[in-house]
C-alpha positions, 0 to 999 in steps of 0.5 A: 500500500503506496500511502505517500500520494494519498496524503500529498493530494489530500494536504495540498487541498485540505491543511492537517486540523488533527488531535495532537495524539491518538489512542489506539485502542482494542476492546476499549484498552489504550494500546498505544498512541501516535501522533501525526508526525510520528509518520510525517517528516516536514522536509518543505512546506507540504509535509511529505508522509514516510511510508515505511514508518508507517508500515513499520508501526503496523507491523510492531502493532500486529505482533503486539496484539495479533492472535494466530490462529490454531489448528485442530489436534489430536493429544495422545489419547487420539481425542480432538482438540477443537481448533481457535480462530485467530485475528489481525489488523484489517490494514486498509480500515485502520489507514482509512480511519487515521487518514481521516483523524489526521485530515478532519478533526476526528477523535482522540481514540481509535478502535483497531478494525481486525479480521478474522483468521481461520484456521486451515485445520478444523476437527470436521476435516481432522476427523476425516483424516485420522483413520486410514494409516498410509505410511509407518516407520520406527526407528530406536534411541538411547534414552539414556543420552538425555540430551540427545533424546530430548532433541529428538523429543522436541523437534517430534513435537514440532512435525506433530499434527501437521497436515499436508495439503494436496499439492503441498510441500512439506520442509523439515527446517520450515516446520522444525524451524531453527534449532537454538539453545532458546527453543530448547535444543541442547547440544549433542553428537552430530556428523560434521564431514564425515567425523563426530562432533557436538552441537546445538539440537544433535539427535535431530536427524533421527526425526528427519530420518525416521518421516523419510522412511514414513514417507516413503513407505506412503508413496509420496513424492520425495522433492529434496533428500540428503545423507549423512556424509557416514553411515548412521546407526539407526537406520539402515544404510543409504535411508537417512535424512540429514537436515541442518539450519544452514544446509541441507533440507528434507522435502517432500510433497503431496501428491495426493487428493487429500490431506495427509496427517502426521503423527508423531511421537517417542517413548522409551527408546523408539521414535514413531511416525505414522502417516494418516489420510481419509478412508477414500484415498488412493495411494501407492505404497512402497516397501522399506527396509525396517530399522535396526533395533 
């Protein structure tokens, strides 16, 4: 949204009679407040409005008051957990009602507009794709490398409940995110040119290996795969995954014509991913090798 031309028409027709300040507020509560040359920078007589302050401003007010929406999930007994509609700034109706406090007098206050966001998964659509188990694969650790375990933990729990979509494409480090010591990830063994080492979030590619294998045994569409630099022993030889922040990716896509749900979970020693779709969908499943316990 270019607003610099709006406003330079609109003040060289009509002076600013504007309040001093505005109070933003939501649901009746100051959130912030803004005056008009929070966003106006009088380089000659005719103010010229900075655009991307303004935008700034926006976006700082949307991650303050925002709402995500969130999806429909399963917890561990299999029961649905209804989803939450989120909401954000409608944008375009916020500038509209400062263009006009700041050119006609208007009031000291302003309510934010939002919109509604829904979520993409709703329990009618989770309840239809919880059934058909389309892809399965198990994969062992050792629980007694707490460190190592619990990233293997944490980053389960982050592919947990995530539907792909027909068409979708699904990445491990988008949906993962990045591994940090602020999420959580603590430091353990990793492969680095072929030799061991320690780092933040080790363990990990036993997640991204074990959903490749799941994948793969489901038939879909394998976009971007990498392996270790050595072989790893939880898996068997040439079917592991690896994934970094700065490097390589594991990628897959749906090609099917339904959503595709994964579950996933750890307990004890063993890493479980399952693969779940609607009772209607046709898939091709492959055969795989099974894990070394």
């Amino acid at each position: 949204m270019n607003l610099s031309w709006i406003f330079a028409v609109l003040l060289a027709i009509q002076p600013i009679h504007s309040p001093k300040e505005i109070t933003i507020t939501k649901d009746g509560k100051s959130v912030t407040t803004i005056n008009r040359f929070d966003f106006f920078h009088p380089y000659t007589d005719l103010p010229i409005f900075d655009d991307g302050k303004f935008h700034q401003f926006l976006n700082q007010l949307d991650k303050k008051i925002s709402i995500e929406p969130k999806n429909a999930r399963l917890d561990h007994q299999g029961n649905i957990i209804p989803e939450q509609a989120g909401y954000k700034i409608n944008r375009q109706a916020f500038a509209e009602q400062i263009y006009s406090n700041f050119l006609n007098q208007g009031s000291s206050n302003l309510e934010i507009p939002m919109w509604t966001v829904y979520p993409k998964v709703d329990s009618e659509l989770l309840s239809t794709i919880q059934n058909r188990r389309i892809g399965h694969y198990v994969t062992s650790f050792n629980p007694q490398n707490k460190n190592r375990s619990f990233n293997i933990k944490l980053a389960t729990e982050a592919i947990n409940n995530y539907v792909v979509f027909p068409g979708e494409t699904f990445s491990f480090n988008k949906v993962v995110g990045k591994r940090t010591k602020e999420k959580g990830y603590l430091k353990a063994p990793v492969i680095v040119r072929g030799e061991f080492a320690e780092d933040i979030g080790g363990g990990i590619c036993q997640v991204s290996s074990t959903l490749f294998n799941a994948v793969d045994n489901a038939g879909l569409a394998i976009v971007q795969r990498f392996s270790h630099s050595r072989d790893v022993a939880y898996i068997p030889p040439g079917r592991d995954a690896t994934v970094s922040w700065y490097g390589p990716d594991f990628v897959f896509k749906n090609k099917y014509q339904q959503p595709v749900l994964i579950r996933a979970h750890t307990r004890g020693g063993r890493l479980v991913i399952n693969l779940f779709s609607s009772e209607g969908i046709r898939y091709e499943p492959r055969k795989i090798p099974i894990a070394p316990n």
